[in-house]
ROVEX-925583 format. One record per residue (C-alpha): x negated, y, z negated. Coordinates in steps of 0.5 Angstrom, whole numbers. Each point is the difference from the previous one (the first is absolute). Layout:
BEGIN
@c1 X	c2 Y	c3 Z .
...
***
This chain:
BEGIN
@c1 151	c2 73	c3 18 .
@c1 7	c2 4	c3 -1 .
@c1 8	c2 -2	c3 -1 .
@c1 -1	c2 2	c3 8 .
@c1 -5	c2 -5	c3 1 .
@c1 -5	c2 4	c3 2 .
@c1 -6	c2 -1	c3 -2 .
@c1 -7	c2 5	c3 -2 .
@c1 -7	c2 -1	c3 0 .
@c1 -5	c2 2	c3 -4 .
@c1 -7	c2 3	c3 2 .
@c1 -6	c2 -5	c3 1 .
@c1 -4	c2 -1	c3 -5 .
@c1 -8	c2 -4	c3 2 .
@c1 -3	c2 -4	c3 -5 .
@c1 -5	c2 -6	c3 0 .
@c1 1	c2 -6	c3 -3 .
@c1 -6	c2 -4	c3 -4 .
@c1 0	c2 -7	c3 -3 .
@c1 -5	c2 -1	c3 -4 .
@c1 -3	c2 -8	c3 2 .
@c1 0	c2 -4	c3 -6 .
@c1 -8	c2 0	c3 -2 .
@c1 -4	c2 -6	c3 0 .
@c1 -2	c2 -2	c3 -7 .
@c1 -1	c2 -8	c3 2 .
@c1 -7	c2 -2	c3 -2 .
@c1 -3	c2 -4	c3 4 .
@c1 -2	c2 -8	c3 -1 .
@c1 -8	c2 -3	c3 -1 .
@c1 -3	c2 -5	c3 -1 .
@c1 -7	c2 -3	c3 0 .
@c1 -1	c2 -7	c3 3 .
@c1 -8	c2 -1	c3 0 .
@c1 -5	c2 0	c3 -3 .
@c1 5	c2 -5	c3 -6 .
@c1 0	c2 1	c3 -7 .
@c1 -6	c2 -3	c3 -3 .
@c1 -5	c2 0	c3 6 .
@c1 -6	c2 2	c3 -1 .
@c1 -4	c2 6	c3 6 .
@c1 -6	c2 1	c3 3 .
@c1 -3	c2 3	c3 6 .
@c1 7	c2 3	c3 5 .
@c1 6	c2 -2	c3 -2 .
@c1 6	c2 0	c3 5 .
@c1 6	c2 3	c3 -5 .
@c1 7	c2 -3	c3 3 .
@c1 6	c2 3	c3 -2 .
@c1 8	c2 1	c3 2 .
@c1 4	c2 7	c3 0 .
@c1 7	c2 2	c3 1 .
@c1 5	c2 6	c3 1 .
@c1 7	c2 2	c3 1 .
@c1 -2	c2 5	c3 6 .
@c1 -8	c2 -2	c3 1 .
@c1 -7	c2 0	c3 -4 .
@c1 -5	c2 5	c3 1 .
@c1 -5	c2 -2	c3 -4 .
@c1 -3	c2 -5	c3 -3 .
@c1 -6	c2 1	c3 -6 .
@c1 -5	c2 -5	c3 -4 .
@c1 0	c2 0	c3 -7 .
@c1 -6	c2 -2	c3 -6 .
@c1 2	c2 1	c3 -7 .
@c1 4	c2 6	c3 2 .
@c1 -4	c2 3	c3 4 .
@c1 1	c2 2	c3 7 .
@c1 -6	c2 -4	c3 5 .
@c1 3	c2 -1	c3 7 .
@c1 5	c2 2	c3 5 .
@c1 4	c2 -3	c3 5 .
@c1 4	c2 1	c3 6 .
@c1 7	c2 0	c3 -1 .
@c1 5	c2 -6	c3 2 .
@c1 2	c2 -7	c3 -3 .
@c1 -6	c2 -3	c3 -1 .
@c1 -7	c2 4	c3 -3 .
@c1 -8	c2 -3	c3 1 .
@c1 -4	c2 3	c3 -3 .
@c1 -8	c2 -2	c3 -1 .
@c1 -3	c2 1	c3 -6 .
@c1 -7	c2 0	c3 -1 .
@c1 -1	c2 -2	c3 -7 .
@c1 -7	c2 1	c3 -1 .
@c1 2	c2 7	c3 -1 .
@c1 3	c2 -2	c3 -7 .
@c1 -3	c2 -2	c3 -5 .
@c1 1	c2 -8	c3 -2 .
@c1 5	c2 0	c3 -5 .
@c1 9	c2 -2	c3 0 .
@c1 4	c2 4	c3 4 .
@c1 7	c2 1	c3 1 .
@c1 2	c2 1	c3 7 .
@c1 6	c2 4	c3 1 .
@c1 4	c2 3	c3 8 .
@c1 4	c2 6	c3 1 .
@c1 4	c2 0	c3 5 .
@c1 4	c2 8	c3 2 .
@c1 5	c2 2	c3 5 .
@c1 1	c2 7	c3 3 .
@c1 4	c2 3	c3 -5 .
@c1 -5	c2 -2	c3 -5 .
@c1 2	c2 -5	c3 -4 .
@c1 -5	c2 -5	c3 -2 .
@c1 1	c2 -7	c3 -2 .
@c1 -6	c2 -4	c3 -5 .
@c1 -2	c2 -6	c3 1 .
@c1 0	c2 -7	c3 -5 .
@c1 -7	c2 0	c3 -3 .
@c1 -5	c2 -6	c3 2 .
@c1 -7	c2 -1	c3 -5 .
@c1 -5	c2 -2	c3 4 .
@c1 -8	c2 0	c3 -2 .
@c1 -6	c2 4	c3 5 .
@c1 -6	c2 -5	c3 -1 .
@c1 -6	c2 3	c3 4 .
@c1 -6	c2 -3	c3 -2 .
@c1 -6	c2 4	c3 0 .
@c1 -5	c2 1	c3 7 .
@c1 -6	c2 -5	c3 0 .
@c1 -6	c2 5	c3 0 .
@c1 -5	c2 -5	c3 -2 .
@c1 -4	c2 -1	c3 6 .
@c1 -3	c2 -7	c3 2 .
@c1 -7	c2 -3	c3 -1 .
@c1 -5	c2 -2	c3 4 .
@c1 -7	c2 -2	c3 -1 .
@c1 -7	c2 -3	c3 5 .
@c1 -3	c2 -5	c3 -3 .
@c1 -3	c2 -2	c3 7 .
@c1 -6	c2 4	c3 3 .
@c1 -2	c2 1	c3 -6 .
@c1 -3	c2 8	c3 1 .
@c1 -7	c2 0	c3 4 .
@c1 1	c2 -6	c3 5 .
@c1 -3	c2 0	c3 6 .
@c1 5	c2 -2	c3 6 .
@c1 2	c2 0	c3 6 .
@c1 5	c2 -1	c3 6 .
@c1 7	c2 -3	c3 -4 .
@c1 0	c2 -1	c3 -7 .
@c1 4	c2 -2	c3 -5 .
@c1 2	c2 5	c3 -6 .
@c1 5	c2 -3	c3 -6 .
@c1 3	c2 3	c3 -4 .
@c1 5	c2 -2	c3 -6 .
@c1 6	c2 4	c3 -1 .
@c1 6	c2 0	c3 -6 .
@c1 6	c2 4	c3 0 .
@c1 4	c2 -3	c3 6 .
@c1 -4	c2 5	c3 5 .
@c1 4	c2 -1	c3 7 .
@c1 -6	c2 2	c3 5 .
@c1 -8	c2 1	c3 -2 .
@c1 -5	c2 4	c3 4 .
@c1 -7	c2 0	c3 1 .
@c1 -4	c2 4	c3 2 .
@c1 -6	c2 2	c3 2 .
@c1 -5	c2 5	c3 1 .
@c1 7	c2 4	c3 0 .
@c1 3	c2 -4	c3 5 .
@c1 5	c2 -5	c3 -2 .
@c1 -1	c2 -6	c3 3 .
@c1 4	c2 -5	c3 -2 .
@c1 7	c2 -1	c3 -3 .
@c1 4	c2 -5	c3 -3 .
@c1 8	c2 0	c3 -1 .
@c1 0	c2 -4	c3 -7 .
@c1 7	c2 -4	c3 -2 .
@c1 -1	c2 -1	c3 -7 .
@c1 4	c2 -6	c3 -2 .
@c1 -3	c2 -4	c3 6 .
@c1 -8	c2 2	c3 1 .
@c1 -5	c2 1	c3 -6 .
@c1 -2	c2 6	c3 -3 .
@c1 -8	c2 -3	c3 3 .
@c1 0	c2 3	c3 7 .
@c1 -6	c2 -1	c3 6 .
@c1 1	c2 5	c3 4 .
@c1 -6	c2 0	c3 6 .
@c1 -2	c2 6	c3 2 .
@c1 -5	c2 3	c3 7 .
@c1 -5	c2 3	c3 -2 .
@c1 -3	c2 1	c3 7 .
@c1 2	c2 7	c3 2 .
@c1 -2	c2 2	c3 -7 .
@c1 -6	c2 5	c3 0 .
@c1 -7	c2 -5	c3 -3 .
@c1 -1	c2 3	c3 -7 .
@c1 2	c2 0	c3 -7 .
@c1 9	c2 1	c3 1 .
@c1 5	c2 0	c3 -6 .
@c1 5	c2 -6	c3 0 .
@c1 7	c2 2	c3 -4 .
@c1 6	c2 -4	c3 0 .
@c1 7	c2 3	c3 0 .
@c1 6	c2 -3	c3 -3 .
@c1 8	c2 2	c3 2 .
@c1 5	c2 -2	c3 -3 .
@c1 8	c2 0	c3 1 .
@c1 1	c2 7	c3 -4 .
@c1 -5	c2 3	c3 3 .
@c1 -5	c2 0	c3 -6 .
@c1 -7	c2 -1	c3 3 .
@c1 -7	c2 -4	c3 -4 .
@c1 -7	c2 1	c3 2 .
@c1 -5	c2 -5	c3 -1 .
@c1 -7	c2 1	c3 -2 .
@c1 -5	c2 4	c3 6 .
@c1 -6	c2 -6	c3 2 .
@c1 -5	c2 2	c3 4 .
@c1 -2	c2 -5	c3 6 .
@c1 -6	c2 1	c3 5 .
@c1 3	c2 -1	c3 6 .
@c1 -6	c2 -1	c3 4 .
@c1 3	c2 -3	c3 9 .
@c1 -6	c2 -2	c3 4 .
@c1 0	c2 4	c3 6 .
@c1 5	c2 -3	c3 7 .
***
């Protein structure tokens, strides 16, 4: 602007303004609400625990004694299923990691537990024939008795390669003595082998003595 009042302008200029955002240093939150400090784990274990943020949580992970073992999405309330017999038996500490998108992390308190996994049951039951006694003659339906231990759940006799009985065995409520009757009527006339086969809850397998009976039906 002149004395006169006129007034003058300058050439135009372009330029581009940018603000820089503040950056998101805020370190999420974390905590671990299950298992309790102290417990003892066995088997699958539900692992429970809470996460916060300032914007959003994008990740939660699991971690025992430092290292990392499992992942969960994220969000405000991470479970994630531990299977503690891929880890030996021994005291842990049991940490969550909670991570936002501009990669900051938080970590949660320790919680001590202790993994407890007793060892698979690999002894099979036992199982015995004390009745026939090997070489008897029979026919048509007899009875075979045999005596059991180890808590079997099932025995089976068989015959000639062919079971033919089977008992479902309770050990607390029925006795390790058990009768089981068996036809022999479609059974071939000879001498056959008699074996007996006991089950039980892991999975094991006992086999008894082979007697052999002379099954001898008379003709229809």
């Amino acid at each position: 602007t002149d004395n006169t009042g006129d007034i003058g302008f300058s050439a135009i200029v372009t330029v581009t303004v940018t603000n820089t955002p503040t950056p998101d240093t805020t370190v999420p939150t974390c905590a671990l609400t299950s298992p309790t400090e102290g417990a003892v784990l066995a088997g699958t274990v539900a692992v429970t625990g809470t996460a916060a943020d300032n914007t959003s949580v994008t990740r939660n992970a699991l971690y025992m004694n430092g290292t990392h073992l499992l992942d969960a999405a994220g969000g405000t309330s991470p479970t994630w299923s531990l299977n503690t017999r891929t880890l030996a038996n021994g005291p842990y500490v049991m940490q969550s990691r909670a991570y936002d998108a501009a990669g900051n992390e938080g970590l949660s308190d320790g919680v001590s537990v202790t993994i407890f996994n007793a060892p698979p049951d690999t002894t099979p039951p036992t199982v015995t024939i004390t009745s026939p006694i090997s070489g008897a003659q029979v026919d048509g339906v007899i009875d075979v008795v045999v005596v059991t231990g180890g808590s079997p759940v099932r025995v089976v006799v068989d015959v000639d390669g062919v079971p033919l009985a089977v008992v479902a065995q309770i050990p607390e409520l029925l006795p390790a003595t058990q009768t089981l009757s068996v036809d022999t009527s479609n059974t071939r006339n000879q001498l056959v082998p008699v074996i007996a086969h006991a089950y039980d809850a892991a999975g094991n397998v006992g086999h008894s003595q082979t007697i052999q009976i002379n099954v001898f039906n008379e003709p229809a």
